[in-house]
N, C-alpha and C positions, 0 to 999 in steps of 0.2 A: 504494500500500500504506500502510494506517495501522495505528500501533504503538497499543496498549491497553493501559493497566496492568492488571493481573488477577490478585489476590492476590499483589502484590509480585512477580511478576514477567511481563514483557512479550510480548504474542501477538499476533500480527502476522497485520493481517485483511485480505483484497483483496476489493474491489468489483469487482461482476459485475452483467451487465448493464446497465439501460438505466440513463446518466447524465445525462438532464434534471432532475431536482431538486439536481444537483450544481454545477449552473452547465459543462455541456457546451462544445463549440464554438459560439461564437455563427452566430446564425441569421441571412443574409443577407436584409433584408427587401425586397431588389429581387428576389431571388431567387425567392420569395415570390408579388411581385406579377406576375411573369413567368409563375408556373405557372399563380396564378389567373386569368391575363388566356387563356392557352392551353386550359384548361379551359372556360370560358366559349366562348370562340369552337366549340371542337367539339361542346361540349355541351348549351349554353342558348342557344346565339343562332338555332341550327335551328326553336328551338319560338315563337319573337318573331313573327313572319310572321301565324302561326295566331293568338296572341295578342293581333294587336292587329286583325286580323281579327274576333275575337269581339268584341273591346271595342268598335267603330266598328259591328257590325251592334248591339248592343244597344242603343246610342247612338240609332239610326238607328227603331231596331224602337220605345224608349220613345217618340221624338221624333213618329214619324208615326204610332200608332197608331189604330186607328178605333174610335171608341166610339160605343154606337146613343145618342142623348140623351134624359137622364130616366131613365135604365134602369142603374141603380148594380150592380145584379149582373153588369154585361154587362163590366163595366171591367178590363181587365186589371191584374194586377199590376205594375210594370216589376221589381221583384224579384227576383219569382218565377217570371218565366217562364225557360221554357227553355234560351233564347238567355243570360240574366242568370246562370243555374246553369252553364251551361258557359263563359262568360266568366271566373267567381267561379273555376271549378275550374283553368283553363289560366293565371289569374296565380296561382292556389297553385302551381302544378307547376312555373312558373317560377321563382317566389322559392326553393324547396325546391333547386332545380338551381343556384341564386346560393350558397346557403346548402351546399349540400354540395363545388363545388368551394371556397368559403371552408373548411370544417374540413380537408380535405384538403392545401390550399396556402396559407391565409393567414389564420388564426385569427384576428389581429387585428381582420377584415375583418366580423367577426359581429357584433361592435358598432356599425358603422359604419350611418347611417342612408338612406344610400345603398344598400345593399344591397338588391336586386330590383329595382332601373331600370338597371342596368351593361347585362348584355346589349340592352335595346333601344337604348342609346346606341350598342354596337357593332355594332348589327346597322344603322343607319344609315337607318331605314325610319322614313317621318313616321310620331307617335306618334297624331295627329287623320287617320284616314282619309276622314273623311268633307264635309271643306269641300277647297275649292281652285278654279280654274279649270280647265276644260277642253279641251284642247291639239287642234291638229289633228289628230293622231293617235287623240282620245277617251281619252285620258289623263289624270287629273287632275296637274298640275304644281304 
């Protein structure tokens, strides 16, 4: 409760509602990183799979394409194609998934330049699908 002077004499006014511009109870910011870190795992690390799936066929798709030679109209874009549009769209929806359990659990976390490569870190999946050795199981290792 704060007291006001008001015309020589004093009215006494109580704050309501929300007190974060007041300097509230401070915000435990392990607390924070714990939500965002639970967040992520239920919510953005399901979609890394798919993600980098697309990213290693596009890789793959620009790398070995076939072009007739002499014949410029025949060349594909790597850009534009298909495979490069739905790659382009599933690391926006990733980062968007990084970035909203950040506003929910860990504001600070928005400015960080890290943000949109967390979950493929937890998700634990090489990020280069497309080199490696081949195991005797036909696995690449």
């Amino acid at each position: 409760i704060f007291v006001v002077s008001h015309c020589s004499r004093p009215v006494a006014l109580e704050i309501m509602g929300n007190r974060v511009g007041l300097g509230g109870p401070p915000v435990d910011e392990e607390e924070q990183k714990a939500g965002f870190r639970e967040c992520l795992q239920s919510k953005c690390v399901p979609q890394v799979r798919n993600v980098l799936q697309l990213r290693s066929a596009n890789t793959l798709g620009t790398k070995f394409q076939v072009v007739t030679a002499g014949r410029a109209e025949t060349r594909p874009d790597p850009m534009n194609s298909d495979i490069a549009k739905q790659a382009a769209d599933a690391d926006a929806r990733l980062l968007e998934c990084e970035r909203q359990c950040a506003r929910r659990h860990w504001p600070d976390a928005l400015e960080q330049p890290w943000l949109g490569t967390v979950s493929v870190d937890m998700a634990g999946i090489a990020q280069d699908q497309t080199s490696g050795k081949r195991s005797i199981m036909g696995r690449f290792s």
